[in-house]
N, C-alpha and C positions, 0 to 999 in steps of 0.2 A: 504494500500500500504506500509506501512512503517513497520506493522509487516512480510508482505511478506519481504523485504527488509532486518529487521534484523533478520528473519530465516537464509533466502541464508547466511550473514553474517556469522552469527555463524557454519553453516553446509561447508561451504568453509575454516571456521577454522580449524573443526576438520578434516577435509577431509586434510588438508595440514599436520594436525600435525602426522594424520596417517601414510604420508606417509612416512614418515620417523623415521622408527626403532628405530635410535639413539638415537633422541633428550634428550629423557629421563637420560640413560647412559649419554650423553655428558653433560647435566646439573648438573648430579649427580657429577660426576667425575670434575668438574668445568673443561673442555675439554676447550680451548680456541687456537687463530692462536698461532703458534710459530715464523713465518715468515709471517710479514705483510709488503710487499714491493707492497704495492696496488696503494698507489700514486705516483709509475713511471708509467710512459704510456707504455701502452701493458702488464703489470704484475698484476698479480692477490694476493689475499689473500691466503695463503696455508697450514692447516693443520693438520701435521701429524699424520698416525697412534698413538692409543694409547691401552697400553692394560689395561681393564677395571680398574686394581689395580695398575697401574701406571708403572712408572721403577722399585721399592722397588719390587712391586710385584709382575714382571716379573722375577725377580732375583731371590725372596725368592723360586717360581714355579719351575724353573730352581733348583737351587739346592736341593728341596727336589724329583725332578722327574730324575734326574740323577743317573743313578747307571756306576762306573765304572767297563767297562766290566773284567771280568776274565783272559780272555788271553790278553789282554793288561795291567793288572797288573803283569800277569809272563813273558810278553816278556821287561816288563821297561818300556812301555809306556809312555809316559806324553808331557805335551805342552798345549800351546795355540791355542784352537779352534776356527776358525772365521767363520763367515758363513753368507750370503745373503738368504734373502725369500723377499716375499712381500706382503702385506696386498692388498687383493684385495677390490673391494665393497661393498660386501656382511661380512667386517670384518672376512674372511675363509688366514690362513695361506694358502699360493700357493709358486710356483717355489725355492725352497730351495733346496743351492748348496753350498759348499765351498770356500772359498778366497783365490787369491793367496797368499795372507801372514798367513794362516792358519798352522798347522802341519799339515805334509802327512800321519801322521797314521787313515788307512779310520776307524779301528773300532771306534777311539775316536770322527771321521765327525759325524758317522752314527751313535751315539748315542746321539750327541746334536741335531743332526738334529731329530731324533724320539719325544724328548723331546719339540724342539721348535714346531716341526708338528701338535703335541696337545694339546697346548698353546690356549686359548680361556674366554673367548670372546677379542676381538679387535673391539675397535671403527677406524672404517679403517677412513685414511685422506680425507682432503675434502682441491680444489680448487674452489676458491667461496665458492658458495653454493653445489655445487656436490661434491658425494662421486668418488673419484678416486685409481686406485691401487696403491702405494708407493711402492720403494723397503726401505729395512730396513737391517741394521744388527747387529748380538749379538755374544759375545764373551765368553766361557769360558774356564778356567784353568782346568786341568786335574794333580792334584800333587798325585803322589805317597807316 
């Protein structure tokens, strides 16, 4: 009875560790809460997205995956681009869209947006124990 016992044990183990994709990632990446307001009532543990190599390495991806478009170099283009997405649960970039405090030149949107679009892997946020969508958002400088 007791080796019955500690089969299930062990096979409930791997069966939970399976189910969850990340854990590995989040161990590696020493992933931990950001916002732990667990001990008010009615609030949970929370968090956030992260992308596998961190913020450094979200950055370094970003600028080496940016090319500044051509005709926004001969029309003068430049600015600050802001932009919303959202890590969903499956860690997949989703809904990416512009900020109203963004610059209005769409070439310069629509090419950090193509950039952050491909941006992968993300360990998507977690409340609690579940994986939940985050919105998130990223900034870059466009200098001529």
């Amino acid at each position: 009875m007791k080796n019955i016992l500690l089969a299930a044990f062990i096979l409930s183990s791997f069966l939970a560790n399976a189910q969850d994709p990340f854990a590995e990632l989040e161990t590696k990446q020493n992933f931990r809460p950001v916002m732990n307001i667990g001990f008010l009532p009615g609030k949970a543990t929370t968090v956030f997205p992260k992308y596998v190599e961190g913020k450094v390495g979200l950055d370094k991806f970003i600028k080496s995956e940016i090319n500044y478009p051509e005709s926004a170099k001969t029309q003068g283009l430049s600015g600050r681009v802001i932009i919303s997405y959202s890590i969903n649960e499956k860690g997949e970039v989703v809904s990416l869209s512009k900020t109203k405090e963004s610059v209005k030149q769409e070439l310069l949107i629509n090419e950090l947006i193509r950039v952050v679009e491909k941006s992968g892997p993300w360990i998507p946020g977690k409340i609690e124990d579940k994986y939940e969508k985050m919105k998130m958002t990223v900034s870059y400088e466009f200098v001529l």
